[in-house]
C-alpha positions as CSV (number, residue, x, y, z in Angstrom):
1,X,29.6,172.6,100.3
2,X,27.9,170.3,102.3
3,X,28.2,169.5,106.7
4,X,29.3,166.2,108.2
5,X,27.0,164.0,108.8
6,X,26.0,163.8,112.6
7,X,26.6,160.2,112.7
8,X,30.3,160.4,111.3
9,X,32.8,159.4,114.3
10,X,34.8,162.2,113.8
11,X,31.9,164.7,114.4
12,X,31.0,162.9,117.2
13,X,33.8,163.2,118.9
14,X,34.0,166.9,119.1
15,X,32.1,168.8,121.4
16,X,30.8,171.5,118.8
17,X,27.9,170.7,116.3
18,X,27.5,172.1,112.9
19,X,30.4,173.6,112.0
20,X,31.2,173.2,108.7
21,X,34.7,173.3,107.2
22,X,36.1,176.3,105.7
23,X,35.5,176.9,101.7
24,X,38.4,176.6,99.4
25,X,37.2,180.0,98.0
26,X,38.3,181.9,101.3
27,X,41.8,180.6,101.5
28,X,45.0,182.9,100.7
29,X,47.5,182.2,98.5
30,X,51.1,180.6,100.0
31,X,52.6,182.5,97.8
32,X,52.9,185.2,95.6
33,X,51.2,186.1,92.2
34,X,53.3,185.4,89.2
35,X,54.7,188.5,87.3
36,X,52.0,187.9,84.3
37,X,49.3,187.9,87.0
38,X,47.2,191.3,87.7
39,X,46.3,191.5,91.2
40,X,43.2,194.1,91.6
41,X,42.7,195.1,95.4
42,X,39.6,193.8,96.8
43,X,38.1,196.9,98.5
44,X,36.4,199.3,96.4
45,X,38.3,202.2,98.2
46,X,41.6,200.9,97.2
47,X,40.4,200.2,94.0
48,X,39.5,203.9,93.6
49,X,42.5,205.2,95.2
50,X,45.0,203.0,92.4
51,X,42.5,204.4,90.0
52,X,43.0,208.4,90.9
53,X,46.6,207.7,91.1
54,X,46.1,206.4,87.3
55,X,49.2,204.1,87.4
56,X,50.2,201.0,89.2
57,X,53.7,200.8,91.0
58,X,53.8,196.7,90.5
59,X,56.5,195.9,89.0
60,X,58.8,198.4,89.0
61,X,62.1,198.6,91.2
62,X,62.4,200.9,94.3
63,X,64.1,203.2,92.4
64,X,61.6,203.9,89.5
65,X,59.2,203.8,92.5
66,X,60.7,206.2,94.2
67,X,60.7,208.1,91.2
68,X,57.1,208.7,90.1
69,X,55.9,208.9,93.8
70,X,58.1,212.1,93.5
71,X,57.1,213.1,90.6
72,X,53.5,212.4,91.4
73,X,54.0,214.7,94.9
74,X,55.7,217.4,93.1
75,X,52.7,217.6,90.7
76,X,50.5,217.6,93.9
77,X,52.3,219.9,95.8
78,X,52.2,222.7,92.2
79,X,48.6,222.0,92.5
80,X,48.0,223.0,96.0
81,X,50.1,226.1,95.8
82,X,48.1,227.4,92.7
83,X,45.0,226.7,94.5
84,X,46.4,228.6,97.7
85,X,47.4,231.6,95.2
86,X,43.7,231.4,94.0
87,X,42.6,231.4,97.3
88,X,44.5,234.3,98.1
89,X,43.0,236.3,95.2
90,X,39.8,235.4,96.0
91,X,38.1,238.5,98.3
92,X,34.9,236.4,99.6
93,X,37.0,233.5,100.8
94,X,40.5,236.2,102.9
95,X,37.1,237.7,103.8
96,X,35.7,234.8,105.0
97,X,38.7,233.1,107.3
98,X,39.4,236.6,108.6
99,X,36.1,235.9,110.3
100,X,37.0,232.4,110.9
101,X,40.3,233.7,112.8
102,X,38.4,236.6,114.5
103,X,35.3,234.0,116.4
104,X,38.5,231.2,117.0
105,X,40.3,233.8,119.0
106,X,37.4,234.8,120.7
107,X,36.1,231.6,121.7
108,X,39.8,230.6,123.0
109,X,40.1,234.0,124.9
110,X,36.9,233.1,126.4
111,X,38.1,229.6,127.0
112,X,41.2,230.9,128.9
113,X,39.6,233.6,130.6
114,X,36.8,230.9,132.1
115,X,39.8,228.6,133.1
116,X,42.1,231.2,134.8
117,X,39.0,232.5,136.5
118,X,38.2,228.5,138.0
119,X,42.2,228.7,139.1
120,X,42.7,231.6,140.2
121,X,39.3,233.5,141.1
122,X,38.7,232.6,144.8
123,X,35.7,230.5,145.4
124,X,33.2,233.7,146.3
125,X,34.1,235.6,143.5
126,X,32.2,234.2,140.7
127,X,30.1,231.6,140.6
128,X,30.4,227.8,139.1
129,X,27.2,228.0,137.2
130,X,28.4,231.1,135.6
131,X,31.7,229.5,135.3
132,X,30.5,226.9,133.6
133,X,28.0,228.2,131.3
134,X,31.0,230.2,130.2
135,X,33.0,227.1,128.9
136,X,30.2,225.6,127.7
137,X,29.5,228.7,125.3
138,X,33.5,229.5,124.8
139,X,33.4,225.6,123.6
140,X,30.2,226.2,121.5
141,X,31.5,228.9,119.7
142,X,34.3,226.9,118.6
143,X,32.4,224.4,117.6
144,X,30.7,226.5,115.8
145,X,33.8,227.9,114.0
146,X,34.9,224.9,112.6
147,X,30.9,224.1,111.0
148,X,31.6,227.2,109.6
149,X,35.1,226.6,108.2
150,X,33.4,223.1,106.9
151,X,30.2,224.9,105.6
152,X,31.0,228.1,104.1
153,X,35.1,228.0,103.9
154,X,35.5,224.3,102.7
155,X,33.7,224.6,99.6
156,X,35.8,227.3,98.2
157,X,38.9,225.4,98.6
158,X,37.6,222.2,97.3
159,X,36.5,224.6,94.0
160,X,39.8,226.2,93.8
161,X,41.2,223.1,94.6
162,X,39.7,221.2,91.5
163,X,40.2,223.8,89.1
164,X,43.6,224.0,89.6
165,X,43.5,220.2,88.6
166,X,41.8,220.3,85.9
167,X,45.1,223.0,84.6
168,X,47.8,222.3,82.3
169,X,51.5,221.9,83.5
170,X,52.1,225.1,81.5
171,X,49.5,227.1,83.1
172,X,50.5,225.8,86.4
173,X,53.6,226.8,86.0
174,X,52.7,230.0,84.8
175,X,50.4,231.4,87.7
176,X,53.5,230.0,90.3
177,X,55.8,231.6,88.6
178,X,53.6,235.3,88.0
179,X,52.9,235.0,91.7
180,X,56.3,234.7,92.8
181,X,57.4,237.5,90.7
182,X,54.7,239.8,92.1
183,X,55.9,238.4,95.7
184,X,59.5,239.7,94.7
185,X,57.8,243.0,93.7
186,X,56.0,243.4,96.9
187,X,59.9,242.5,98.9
188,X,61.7,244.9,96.7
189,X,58.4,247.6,98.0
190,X,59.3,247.0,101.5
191,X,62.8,247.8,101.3
C-alpha cells in the first residue's frame, strides 16, 4: 500500500505527516461468519485449547451445549478423583505433603509468633532486628515450601494426573468404584 503524496491537499491540510491509511487486511468483519464458514481462532493458545477439548461447540444450541460441557466436566472431574485415589496410594508422595504440611505450619507459627511479639511484646523486650529477621525467615521458609510443593510434589500429580487420562471409561470407573467400596469398609470398621 502506498502513502499520500506530500503535495496532495488533503495531506497538507492535516497537521500529522506520514501516516498511512489503514490496510483492508486488518479490518473486522460487520458481521458474522456464515454457517458454512469455519472460523479458526487466531491465537495459537486458543487454537490449542479447541484442540485438547477435541470438539467445537459452533453450531450447536445452548442446550446441546450445555450438554457436552457437562459431559466433558463429569469426565474431568472422574479423572481427577482417580488421580487423587492414586495419589493417595502412592507412599513417596502422603509422605511427601506430610512434610509439606509440617514446614507450612511451622513457617506460619513462626509468622504469628513474630507478629504477636511486634504487638504485643513491649518495645524493650525483644529487639526489631531480631524481630525482623524472624519474619523474614518465617516468610522464607514458606517460600520455600511452596518451591518444594512445585519441585518435588508437583511432578507426582502431573504423573498420576496423565495416567489417569490416558485410562479407559471402564477402568475409571472401576478404580472409583473399588475405592469407594474400600471407603465403605473402612466406615463399617469405625463403627
Amino acid at each position: 500500500m502506498s502513502t499520500r503524496s506530500a503535495t496532495n491537499k488533503r495531506t497538507q491540510s492535516h497537521e500529522v505527516t506520514g501516516v498511512a491509511r489503514k490496510s483492508a487486511a486488518s479490518a473486522k468483519p460487520a458481521r458474522q461468519a456464515a454457517s458454512s464458514v469455519r472460523v479458526v481462532p487466531a491465537s495459537s493458545k486458543a487454537r490449542r485449547k479447541e484442540l485438547e477439548k477435541g470438539e467445537n461447540l459452533e453450531g450447536l444450541s445452548k442446550e446441546e451445549k450445555r450438554a457436552r460441557k457437562a459431559k466433558q466436566r463429569a469426565k474431568e472431574d472422574r479423572i481427577y478423583t482417580v488421580s487423587n485415589i492414586l495419589l493417595k496410594q502412592d507412599e513417596d508422595y502422603t509422605k511427601r505433603r506430610r512434610i509439606w504440611w509440617i514446614v507450612l505450619a511451622i513457617g506460619m507459627v513462626l509468622v504469628v509468633a513474630i507478629w504477636a511479639s511486634l504487638y504485643f511484646a513491649p518495645a524493650g523486650m525483644v529487639s526489631s532486628p531480631v524481630q525482623m529477621v524472624g519474619i523474614v525467615l518465617s516468610y522464607v521458609i514458606i517460600l520455600g515450601d511452596f518451591i518444594y510443593d512445585f519441585a518435588r510434589i508437583r511432578p507426582l500429580r502431573n504423573m498420576y494426573r496423565a495416567q489417569a487420562e490416558g485410562m479407559s471409561e471402564n477402568k475409571l470407573n472401576a478404580l472409583i468404584e473399588r475405592a469407594a467400596a474400600e471407603e465403605d469398609q473402612k466406615d463399617s470398621k469405625k463403627k
